[in-house]
N, C-alpha and C positions, 0 to 999 in steps of 0.2 A: 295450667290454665293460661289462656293469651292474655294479656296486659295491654289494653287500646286506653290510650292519654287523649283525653279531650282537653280540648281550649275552649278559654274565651275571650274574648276581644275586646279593647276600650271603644268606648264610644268614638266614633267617626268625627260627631262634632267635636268632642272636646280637643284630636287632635288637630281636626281644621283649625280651634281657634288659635292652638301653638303656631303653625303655617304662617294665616292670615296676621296674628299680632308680629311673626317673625319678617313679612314682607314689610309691614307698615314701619319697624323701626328701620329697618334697611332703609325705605326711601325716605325716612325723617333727616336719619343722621347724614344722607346723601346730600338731600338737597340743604340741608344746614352746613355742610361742606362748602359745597359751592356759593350757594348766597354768601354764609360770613366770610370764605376763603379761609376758613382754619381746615385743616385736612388733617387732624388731629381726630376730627368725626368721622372718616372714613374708619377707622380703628373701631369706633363704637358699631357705624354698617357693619365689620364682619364679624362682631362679636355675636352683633344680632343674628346670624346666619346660623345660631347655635338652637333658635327654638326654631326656625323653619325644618332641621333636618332631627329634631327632637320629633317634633309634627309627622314629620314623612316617617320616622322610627315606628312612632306608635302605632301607626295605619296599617303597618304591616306586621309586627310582632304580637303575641297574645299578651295579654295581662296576665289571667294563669292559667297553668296545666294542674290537669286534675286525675287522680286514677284511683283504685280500691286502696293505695298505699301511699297516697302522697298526693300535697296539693303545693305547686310553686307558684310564688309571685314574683311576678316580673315591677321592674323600673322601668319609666319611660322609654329608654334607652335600650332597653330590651334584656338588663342584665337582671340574671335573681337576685331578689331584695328579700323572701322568705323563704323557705322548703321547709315546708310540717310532714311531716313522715309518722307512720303508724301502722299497727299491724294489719289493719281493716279499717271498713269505711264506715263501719257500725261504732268507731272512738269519735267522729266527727259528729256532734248533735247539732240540729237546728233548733231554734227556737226563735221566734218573730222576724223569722225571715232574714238570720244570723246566723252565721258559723260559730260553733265553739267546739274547741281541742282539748282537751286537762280541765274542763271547766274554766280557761278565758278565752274571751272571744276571738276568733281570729283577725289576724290584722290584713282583710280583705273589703274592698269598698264598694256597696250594693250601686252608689252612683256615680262608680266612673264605667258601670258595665251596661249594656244593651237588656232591658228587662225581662225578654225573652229567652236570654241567655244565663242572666241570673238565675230564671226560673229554670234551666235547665240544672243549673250548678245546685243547686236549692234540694231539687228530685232527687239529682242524684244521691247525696249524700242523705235524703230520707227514708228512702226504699229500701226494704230490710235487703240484707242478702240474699234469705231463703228463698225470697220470690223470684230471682234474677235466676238460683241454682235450680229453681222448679223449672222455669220457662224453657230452661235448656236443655232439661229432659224431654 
């Protein structure tokens, strides 16, 4: 059987607002530069340069991949921060619109994800199998 990994994506704003607050300390610590002439704060500018491309990270990496065998969570940054692995997707239950693995809940977050795409993740993992193995017949 083929193995297709779907994604899903943090929300758009949440990384615009990494960007947008990573511009505004850039031009804080700039222009505090020049006004007091300490240039100590330009050190603090490029420190700031770390949520702007934190921001740009998000926008294009998923938050997680998901498949009959496995669901990864990604960090900001784009690196795994979980991998729950299982035999089937029939070990993952829902309940109120939550993940849980072993009976604890997973440590995935319904609002840093686009709702439509939650509800995607959501289906997925509540659809028994058999229906997916009929369909294919």
């Amino acid at each position: 059987m083929e193995r297709r990994q779907k994604s899903i994506y943090i929300k758009s704003s949440i990384a615009r607002i990494y960007i947008v607050l990573g511009i505004l300390f850039v031009l804080i610590f700039v222009l505090g530069a020049i006004i007091l002439q300490d240039f100590i704060n330009i050190l603090y500018a490029v420190s700031s340069t770390f949520l702007i491309i934190i921001g740009a990270v998000a926008l294009k990496s998923p938050y997680a991949d998901f498949d009959e065998n496995q669901l990864i969570i990604y960090n900001f940054v784009g690196k795994i921060r979980i991998k729950y692995t299982f035999d089937d997707k029939n070990d993952i239950k829902v309940k109120n619109d939550k993940l849980y693995f072993q009976g604890e809940k997973m440590k995935i977050s319904k609002s840093f994800v686009n709702p439509e795409e939650w509800n995607r993740l959501i289906q997925f993992y509540s659809e028994p199998d058999f229906l997916i193995n009929e369909l294919k017949d």
